[in-house]
Predicted model as a PDB file, atoms N, CA, C, CB and O in Angstrom, pLDDT in the B-factor column:
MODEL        1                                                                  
ATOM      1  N   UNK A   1       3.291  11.896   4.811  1.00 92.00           N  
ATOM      2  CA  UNK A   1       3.584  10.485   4.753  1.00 92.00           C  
ATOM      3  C   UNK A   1       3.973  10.147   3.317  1.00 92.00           C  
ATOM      4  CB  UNK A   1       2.371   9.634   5.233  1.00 92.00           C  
ATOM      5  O   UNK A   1       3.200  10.386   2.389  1.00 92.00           O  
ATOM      6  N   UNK A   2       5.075   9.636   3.149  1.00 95.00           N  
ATOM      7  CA  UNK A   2       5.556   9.021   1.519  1.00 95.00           C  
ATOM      8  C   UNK A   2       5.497   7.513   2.267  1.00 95.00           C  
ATOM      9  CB  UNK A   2       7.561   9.640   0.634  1.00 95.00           C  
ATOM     10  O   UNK A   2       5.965   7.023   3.295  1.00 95.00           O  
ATOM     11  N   UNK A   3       4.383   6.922   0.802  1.00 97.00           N  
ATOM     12  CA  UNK A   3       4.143   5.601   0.490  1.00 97.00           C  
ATOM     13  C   UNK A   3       5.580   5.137  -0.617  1.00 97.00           C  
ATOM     14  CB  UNK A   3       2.463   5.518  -0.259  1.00 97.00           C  
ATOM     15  O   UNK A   3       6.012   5.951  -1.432  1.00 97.00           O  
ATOM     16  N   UNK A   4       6.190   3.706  -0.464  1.00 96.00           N  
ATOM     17  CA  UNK A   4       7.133   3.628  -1.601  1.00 96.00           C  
ATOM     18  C   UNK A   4       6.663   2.079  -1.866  1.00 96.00           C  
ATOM     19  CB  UNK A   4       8.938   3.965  -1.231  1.00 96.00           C  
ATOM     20  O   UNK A   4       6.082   1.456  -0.977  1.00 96.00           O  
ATOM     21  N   UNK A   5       6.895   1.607  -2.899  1.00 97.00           N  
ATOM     22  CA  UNK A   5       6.106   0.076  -3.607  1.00 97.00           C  
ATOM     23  C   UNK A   5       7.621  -0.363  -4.274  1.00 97.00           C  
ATOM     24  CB  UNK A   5       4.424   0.376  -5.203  1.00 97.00           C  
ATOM     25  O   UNK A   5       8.257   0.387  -5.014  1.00 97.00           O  
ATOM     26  N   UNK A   6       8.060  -1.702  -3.869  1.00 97.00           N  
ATOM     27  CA  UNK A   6       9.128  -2.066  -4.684  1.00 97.00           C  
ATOM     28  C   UNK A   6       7.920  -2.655  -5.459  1.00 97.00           C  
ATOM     29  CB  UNK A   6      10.502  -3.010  -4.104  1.00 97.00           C  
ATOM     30  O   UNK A   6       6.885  -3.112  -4.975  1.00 97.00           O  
ATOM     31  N   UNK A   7       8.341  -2.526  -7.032  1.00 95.00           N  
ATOM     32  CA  UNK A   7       6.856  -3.444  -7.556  1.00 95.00           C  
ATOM     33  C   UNK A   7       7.591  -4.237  -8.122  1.00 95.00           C  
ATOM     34  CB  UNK A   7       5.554  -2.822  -8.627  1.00 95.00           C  
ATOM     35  O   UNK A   7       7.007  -4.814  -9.039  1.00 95.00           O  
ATOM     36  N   UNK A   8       9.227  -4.699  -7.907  1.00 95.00           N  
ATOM     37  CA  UNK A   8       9.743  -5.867  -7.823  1.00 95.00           C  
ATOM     38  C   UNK A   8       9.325  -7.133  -7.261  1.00 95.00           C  
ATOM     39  CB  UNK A   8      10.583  -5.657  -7.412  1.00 95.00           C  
ATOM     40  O   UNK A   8       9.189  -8.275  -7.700  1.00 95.00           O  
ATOM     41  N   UNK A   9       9.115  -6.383  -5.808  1.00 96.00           N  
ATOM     42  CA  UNK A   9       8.637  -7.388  -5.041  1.00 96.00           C  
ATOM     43  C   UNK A   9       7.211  -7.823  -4.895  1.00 96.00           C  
ATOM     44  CB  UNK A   9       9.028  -7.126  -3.969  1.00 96.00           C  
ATOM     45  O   UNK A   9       6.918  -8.976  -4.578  1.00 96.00           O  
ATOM     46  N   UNK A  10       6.404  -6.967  -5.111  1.00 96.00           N  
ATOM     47  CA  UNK A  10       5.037  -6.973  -5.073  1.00 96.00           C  
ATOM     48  C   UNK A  10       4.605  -8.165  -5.808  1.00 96.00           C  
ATOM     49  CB  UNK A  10       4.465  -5.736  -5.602  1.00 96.00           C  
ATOM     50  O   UNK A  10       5.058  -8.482  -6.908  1.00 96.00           O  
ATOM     51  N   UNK A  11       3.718  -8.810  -5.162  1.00 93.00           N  
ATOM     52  CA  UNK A  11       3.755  -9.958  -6.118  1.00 93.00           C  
ATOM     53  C   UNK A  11       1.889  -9.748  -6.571  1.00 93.00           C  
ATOM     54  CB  UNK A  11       4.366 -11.773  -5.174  1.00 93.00           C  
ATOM     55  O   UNK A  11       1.291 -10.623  -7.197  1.00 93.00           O  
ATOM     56  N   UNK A  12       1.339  -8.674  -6.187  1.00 93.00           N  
ATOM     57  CA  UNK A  12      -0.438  -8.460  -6.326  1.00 93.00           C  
ATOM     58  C   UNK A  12      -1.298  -9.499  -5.600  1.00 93.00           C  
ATOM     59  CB  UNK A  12      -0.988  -8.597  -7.981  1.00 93.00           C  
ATOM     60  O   UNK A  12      -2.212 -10.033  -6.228  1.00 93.00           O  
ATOM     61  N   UNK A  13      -1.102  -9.779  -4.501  1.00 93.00           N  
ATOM     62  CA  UNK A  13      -2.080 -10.614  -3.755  1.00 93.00           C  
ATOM     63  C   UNK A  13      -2.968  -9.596  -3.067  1.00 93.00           C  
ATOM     64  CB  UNK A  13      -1.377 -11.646  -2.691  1.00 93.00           C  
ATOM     65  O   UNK A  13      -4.107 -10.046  -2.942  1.00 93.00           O  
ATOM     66  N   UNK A  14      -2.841  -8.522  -2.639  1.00 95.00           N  
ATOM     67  CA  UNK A  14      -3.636  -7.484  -2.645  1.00 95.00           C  
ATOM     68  C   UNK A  14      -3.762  -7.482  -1.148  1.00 95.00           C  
ATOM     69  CB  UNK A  14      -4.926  -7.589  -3.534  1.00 95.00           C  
ATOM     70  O   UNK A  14      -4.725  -6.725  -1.021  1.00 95.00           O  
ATOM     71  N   UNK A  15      -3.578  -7.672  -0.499  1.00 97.00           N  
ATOM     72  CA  UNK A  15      -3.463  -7.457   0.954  1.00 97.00           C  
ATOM     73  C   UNK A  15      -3.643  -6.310   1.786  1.00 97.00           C  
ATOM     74  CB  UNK A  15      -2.433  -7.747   1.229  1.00 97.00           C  
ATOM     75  O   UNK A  15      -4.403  -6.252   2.752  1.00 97.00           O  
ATOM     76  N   UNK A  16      -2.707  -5.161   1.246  1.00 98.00           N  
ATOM     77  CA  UNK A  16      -2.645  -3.941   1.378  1.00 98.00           C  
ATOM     78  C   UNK A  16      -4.524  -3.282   1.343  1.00 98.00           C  
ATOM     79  CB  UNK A  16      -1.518  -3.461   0.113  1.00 98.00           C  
ATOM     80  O   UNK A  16      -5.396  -2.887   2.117  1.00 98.00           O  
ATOM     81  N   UNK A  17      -4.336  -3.479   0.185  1.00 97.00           N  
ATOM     82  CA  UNK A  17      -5.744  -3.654  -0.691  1.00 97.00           C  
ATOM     83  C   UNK A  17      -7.065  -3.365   0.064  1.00 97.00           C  
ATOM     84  CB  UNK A  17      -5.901  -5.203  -1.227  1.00 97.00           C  
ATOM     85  O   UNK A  17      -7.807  -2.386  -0.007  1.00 97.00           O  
ATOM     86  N   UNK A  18      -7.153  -4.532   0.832  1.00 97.00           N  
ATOM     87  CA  UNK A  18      -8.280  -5.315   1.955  1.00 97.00           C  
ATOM     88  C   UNK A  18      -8.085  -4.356   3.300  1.00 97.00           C  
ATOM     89  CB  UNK A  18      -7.786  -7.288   2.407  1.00 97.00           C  
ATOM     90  O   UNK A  18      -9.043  -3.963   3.966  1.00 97.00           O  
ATOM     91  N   UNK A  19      -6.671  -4.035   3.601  1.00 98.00           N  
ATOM     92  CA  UNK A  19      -6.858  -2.836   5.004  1.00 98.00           C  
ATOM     93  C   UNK A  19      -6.964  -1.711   4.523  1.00 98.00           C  
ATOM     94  CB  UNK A  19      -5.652  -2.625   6.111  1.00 98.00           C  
ATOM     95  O   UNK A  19      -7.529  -0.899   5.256  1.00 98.00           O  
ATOM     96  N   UNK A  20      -6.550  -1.275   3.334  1.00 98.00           N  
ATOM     97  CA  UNK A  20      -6.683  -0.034   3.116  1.00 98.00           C  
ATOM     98  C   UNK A  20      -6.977   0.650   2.079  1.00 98.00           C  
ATOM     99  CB  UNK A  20      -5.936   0.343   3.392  1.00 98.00           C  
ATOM    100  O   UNK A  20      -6.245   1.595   1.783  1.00 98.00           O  
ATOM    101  N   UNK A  21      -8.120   0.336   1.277  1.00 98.00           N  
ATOM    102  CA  UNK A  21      -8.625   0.107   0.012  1.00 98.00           C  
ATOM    103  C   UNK A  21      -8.908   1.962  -0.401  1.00 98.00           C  
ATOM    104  CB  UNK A  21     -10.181  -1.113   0.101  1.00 98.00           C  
ATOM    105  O   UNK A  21      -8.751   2.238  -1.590  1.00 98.00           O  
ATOM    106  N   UNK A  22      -9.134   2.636   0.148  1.00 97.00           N  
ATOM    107  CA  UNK A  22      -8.860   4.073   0.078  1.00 97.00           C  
ATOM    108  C   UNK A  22      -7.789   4.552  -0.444  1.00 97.00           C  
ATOM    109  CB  UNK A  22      -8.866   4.591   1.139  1.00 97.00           C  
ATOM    110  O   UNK A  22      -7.747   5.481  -1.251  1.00 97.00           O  
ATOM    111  N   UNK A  23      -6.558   3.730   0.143  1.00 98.00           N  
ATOM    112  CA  UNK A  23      -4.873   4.321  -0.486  1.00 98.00           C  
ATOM    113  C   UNK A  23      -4.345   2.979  -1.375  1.00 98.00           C  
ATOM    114  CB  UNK A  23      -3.403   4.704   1.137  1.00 98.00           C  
ATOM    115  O   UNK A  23      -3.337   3.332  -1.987  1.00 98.00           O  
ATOM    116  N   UNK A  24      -4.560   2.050  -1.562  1.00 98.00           N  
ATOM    117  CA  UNK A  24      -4.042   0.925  -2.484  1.00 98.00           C  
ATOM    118  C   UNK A  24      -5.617   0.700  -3.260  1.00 98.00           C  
ATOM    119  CB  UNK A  24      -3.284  -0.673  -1.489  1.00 98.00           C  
ATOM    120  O   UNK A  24      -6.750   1.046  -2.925  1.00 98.00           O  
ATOM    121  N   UNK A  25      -4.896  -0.305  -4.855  1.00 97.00           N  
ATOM    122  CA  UNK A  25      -5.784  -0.634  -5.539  1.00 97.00           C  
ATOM    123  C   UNK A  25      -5.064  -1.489  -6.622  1.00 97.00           C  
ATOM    124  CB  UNK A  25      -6.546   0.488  -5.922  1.00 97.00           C  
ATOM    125  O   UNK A  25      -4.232  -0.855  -7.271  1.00 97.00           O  
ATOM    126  N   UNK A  26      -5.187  -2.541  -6.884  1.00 96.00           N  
ATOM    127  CA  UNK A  26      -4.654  -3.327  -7.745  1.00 96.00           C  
ATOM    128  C   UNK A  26      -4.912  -2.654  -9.405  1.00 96.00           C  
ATOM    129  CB  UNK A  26      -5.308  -4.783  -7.427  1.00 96.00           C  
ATOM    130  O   UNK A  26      -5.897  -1.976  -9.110  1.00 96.00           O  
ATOM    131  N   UNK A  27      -4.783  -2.481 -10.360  1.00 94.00           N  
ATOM    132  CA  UNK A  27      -4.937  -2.216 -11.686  1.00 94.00           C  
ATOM    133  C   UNK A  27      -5.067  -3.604 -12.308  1.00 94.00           C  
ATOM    134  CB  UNK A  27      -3.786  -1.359 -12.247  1.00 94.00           C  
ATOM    135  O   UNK A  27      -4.376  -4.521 -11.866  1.00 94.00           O  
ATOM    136  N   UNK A  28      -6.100  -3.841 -13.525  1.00 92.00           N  
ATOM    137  CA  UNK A  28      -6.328  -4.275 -14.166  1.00 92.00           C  
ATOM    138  C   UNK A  28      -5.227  -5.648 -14.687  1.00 92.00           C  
ATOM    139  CB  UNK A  28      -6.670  -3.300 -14.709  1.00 92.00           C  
ATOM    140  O   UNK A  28      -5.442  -6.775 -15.133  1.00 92.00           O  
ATOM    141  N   UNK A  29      -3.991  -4.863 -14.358  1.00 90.00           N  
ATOM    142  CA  UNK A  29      -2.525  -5.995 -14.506  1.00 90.00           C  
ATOM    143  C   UNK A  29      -2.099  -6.355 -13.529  1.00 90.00           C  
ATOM    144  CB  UNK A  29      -1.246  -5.572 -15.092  1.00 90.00           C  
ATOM    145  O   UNK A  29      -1.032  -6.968 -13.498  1.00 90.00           O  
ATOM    146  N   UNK A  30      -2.798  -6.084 -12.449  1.00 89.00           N  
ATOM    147  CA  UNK A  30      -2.387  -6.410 -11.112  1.00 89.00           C  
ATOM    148  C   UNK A  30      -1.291  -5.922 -10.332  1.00 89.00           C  
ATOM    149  CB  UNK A  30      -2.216  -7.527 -11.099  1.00 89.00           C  
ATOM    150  O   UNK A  30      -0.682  -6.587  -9.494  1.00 89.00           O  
ATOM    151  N   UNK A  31      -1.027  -4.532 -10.695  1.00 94.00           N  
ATOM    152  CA  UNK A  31       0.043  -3.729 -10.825  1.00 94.00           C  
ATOM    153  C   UNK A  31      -0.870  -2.821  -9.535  1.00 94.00           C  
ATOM    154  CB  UNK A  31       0.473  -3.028 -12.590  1.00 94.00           C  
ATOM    155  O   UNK A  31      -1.983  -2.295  -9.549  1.00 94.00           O  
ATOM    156  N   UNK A  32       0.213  -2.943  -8.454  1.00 96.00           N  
ATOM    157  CA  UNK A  32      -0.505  -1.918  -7.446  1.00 96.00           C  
ATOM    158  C   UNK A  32      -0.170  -0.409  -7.454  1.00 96.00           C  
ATOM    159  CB  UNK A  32      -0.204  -2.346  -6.038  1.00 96.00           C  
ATOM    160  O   UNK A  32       0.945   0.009  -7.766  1.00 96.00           O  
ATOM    161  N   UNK A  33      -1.150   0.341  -7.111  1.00 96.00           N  
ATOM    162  CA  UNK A  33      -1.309   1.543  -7.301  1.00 96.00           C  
ATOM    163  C   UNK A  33      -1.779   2.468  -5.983  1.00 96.00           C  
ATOM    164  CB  UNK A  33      -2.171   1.551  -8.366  1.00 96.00           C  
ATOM    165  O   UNK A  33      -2.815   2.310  -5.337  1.00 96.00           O  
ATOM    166  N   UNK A  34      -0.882   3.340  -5.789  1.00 97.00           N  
ATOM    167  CA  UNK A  34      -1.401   4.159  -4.746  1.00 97.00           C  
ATOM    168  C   UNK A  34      -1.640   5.538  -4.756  1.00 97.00           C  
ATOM    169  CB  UNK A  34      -0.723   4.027  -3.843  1.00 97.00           C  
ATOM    170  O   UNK A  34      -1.131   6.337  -5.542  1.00 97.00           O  
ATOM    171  N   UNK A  35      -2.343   5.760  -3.960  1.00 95.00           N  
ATOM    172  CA  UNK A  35      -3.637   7.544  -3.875  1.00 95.00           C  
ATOM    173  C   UNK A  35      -2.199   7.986  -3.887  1.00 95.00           C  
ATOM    174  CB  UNK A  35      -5.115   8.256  -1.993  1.00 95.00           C  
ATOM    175  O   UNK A  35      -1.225   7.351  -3.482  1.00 95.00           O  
ATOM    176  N   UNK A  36      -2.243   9.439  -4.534  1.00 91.00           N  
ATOM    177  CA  UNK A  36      -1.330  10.376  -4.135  1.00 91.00           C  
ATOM    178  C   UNK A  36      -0.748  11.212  -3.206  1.00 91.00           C  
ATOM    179  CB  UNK A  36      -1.439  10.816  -4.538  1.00 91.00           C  
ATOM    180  O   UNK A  36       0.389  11.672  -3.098  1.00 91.00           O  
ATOM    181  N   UNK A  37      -1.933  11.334  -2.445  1.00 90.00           N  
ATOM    182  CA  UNK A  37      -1.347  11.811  -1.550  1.00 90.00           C  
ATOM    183  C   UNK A  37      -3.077  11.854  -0.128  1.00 90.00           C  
ATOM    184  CB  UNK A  37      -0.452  13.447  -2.306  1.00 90.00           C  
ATOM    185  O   UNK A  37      -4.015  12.609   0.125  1.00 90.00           O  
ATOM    186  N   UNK A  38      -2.485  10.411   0.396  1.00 94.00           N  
ATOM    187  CA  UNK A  38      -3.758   9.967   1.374  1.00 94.00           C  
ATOM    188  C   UNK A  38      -3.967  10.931   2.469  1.00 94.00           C  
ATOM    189  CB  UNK A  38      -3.537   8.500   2.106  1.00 94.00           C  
ATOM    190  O   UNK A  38      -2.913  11.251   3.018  1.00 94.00           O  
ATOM    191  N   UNK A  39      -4.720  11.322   2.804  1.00 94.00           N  
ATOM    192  CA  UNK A  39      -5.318  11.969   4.230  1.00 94.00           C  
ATOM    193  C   UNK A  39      -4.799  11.786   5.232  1.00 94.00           C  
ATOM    194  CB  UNK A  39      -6.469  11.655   4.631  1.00 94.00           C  
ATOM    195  O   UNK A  39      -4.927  10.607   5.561  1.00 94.00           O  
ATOM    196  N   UNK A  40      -4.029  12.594   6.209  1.00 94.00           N  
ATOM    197  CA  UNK A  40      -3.349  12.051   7.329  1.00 94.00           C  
ATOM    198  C   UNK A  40      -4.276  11.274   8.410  1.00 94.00           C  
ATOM    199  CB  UNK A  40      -2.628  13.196   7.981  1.00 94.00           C  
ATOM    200  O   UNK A  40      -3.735  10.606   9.291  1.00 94.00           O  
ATOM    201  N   UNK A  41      -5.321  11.352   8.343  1.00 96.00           N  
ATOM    202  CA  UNK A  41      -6.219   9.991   9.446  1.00 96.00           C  
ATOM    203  C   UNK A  41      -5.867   8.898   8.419  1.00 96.00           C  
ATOM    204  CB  UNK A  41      -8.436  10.120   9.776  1.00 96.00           C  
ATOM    205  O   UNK A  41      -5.990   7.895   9.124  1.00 96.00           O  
ATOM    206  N   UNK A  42      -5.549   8.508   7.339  1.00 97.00           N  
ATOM    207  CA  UNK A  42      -5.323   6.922   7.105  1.00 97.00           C  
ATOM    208  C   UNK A  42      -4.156   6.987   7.409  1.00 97.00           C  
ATOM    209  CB  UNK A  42      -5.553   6.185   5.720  1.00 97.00           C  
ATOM    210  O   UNK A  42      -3.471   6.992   6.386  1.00 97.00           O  
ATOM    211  N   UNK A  43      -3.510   7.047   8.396  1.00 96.00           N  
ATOM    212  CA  UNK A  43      -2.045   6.759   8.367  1.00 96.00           C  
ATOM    213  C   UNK A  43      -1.821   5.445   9.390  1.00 96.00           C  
ATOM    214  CB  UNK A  43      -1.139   8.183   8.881  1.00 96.00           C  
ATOM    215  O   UNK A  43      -0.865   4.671   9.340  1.00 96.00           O  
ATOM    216  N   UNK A  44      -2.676   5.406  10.105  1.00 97.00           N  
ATOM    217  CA  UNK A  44      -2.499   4.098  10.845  1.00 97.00           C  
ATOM    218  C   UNK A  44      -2.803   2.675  10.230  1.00 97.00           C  
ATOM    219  CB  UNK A  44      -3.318   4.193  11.977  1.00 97.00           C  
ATOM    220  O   UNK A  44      -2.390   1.579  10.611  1.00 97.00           O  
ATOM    221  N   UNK A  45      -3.933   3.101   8.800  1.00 97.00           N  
ATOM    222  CA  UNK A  45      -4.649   2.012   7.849  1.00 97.00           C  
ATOM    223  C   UNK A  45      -3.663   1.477   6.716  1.00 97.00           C  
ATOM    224  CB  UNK A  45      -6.012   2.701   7.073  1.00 97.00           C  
ATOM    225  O   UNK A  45      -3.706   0.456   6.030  1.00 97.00           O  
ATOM    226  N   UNK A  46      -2.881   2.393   6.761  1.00 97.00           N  
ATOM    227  CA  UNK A  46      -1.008   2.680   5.577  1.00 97.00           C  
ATOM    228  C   UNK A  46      -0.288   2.071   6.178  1.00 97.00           C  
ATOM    229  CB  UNK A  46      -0.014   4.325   5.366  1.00 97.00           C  
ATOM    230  O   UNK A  46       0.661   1.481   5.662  1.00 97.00           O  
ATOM    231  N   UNK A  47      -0.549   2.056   7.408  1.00 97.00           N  
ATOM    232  CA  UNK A  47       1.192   1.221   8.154  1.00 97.00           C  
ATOM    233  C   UNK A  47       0.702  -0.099   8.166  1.00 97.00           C  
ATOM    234  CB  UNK A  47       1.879   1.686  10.150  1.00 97.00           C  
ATOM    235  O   UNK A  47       1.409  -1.053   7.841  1.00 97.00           O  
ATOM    236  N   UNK A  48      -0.681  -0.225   8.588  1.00 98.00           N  
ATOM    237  CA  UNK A  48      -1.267  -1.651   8.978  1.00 98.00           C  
ATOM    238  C   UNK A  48      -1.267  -2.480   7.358  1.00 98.00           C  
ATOM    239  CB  UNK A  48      -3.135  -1.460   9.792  1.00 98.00           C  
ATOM    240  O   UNK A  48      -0.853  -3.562   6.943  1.00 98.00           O  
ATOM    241  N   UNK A  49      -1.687  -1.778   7.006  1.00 98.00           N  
ATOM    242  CA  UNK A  49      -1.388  -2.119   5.087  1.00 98.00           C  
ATOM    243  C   UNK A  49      -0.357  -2.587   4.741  1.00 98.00           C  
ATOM    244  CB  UNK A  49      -1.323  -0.968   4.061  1.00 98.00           C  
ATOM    245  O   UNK A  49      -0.266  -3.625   4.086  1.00 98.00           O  
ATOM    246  N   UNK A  50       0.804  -1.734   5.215  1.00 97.00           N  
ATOM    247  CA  UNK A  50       2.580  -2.493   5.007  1.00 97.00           C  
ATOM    248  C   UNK A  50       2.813  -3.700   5.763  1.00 97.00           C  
ATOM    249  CB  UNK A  50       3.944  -1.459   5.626  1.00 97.00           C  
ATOM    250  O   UNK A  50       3.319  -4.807   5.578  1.00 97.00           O  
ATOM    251  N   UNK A  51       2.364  -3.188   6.499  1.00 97.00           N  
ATOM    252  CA  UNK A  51       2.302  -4.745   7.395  1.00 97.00           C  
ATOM    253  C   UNK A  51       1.719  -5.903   7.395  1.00 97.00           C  
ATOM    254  CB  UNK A  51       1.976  -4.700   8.391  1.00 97.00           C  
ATOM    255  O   UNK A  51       2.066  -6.921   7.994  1.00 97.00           O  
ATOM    256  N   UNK A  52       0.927  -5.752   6.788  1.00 97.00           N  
ATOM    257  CA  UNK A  52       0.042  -6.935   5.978  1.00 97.00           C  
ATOM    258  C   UNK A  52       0.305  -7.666   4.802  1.00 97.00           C  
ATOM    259  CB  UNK A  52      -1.068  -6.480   5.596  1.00 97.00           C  
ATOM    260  O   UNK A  52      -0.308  -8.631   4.347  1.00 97.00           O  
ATOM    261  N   UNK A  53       1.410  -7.012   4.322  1.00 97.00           N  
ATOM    262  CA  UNK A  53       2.168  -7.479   2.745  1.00 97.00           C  
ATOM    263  C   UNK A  53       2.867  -8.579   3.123  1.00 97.00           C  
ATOM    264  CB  UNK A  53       3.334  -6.341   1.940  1.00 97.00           C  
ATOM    265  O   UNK A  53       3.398  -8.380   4.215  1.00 97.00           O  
ATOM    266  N   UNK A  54       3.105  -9.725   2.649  1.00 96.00           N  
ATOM    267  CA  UNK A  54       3.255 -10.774   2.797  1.00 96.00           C  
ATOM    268  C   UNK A  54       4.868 -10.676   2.345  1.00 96.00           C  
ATOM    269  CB  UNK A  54       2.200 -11.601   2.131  1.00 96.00           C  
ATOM    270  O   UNK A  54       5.630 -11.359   3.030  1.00 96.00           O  
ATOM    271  N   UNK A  55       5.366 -10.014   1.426  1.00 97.00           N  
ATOM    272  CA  UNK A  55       6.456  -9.708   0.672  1.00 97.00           C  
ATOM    273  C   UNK A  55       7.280  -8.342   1.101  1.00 97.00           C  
ATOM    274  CB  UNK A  55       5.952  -9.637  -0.709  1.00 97.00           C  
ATOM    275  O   UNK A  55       8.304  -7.830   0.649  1.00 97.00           O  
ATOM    276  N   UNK A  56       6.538  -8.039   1.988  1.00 97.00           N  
ATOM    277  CA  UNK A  56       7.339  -6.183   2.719  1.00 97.00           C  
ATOM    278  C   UNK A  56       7.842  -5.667   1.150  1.00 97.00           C  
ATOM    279  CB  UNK A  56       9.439  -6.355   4.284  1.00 97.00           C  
ATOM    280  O   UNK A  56       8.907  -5.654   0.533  1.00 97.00           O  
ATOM    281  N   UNK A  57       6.811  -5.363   0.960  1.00 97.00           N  
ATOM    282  CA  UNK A  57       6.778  -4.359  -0.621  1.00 97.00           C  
ATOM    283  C   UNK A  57       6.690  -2.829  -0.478  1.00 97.00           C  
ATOM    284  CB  UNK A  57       5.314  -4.700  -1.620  1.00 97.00           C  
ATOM    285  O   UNK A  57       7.078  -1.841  -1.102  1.00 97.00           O  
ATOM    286  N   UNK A  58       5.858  -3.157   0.857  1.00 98.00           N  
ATOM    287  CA  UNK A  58       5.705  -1.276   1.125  1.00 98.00           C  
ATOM    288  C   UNK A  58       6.466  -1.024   1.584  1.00 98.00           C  
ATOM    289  CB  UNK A  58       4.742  -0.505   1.886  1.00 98.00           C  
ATOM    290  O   UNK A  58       7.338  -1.865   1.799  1.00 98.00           O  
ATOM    291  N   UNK A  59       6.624   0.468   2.075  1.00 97.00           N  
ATOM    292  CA  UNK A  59       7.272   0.817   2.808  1.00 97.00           C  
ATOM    293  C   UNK A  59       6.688   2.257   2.830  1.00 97.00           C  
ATOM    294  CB  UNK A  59       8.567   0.495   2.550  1.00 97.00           C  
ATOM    295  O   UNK A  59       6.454   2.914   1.816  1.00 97.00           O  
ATOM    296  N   UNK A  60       6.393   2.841   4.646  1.00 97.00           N  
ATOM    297  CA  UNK A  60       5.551   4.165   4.972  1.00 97.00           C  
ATOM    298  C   UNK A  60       7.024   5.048   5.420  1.00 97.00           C  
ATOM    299  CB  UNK A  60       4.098   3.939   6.484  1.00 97.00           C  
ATOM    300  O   UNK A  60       7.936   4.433   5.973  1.00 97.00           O  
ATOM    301  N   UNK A  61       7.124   6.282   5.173  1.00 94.00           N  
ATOM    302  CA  UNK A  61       7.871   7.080   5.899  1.00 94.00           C  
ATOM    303  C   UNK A  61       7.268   8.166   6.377  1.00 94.00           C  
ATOM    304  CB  UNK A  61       8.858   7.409   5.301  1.00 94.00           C  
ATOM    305  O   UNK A  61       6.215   8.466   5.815  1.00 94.00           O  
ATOM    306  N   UNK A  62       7.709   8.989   7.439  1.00 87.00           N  
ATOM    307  CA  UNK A  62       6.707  10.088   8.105  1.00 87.00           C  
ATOM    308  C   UNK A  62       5.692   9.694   8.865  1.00 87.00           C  
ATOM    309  CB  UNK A  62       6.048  10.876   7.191  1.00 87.00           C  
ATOM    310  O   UNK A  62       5.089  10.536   9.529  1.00 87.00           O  
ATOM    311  N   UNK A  63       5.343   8.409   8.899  1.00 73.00           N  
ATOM    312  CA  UNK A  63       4.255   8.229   9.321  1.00 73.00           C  
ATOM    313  C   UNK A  63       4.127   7.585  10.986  1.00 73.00           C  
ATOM    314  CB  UNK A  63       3.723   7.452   8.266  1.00 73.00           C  
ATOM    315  O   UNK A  63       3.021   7.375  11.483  1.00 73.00           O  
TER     316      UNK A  63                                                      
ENDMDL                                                                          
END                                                                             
């Protein structure tokens, strides 16, 4: 599964965050940040995560 972050768009309301706090994490600047390479059982918690972005910032492939 490749995670991709426009962090154009990202605006850090953290959303992602709240479903899937294992593979997202806001930084200190509010700059989101993701695991390198998540466990294939979170892959349903990754999509639900993109989908929860208010701004469609994510984006899952493979998954």
């Amino acid at each position: 599964m490749r995670i991709t972050v426009d962090h154009g768009l990202c605006d850090g309301l953290g959303q992602c965050t709240l479903v899937a706090p294992e593979v997202f994490a806001l930084n200190d600047d509010e700059r989101l940040e993701v695991a390198p390479d998540p466990a294939p059982e979170l892959t349903q918690k990754v999509t639900a995560a993109a989908r929860a972005c208010p701004v469609r910032a994510i984006t899952v492939e493979g998954a």
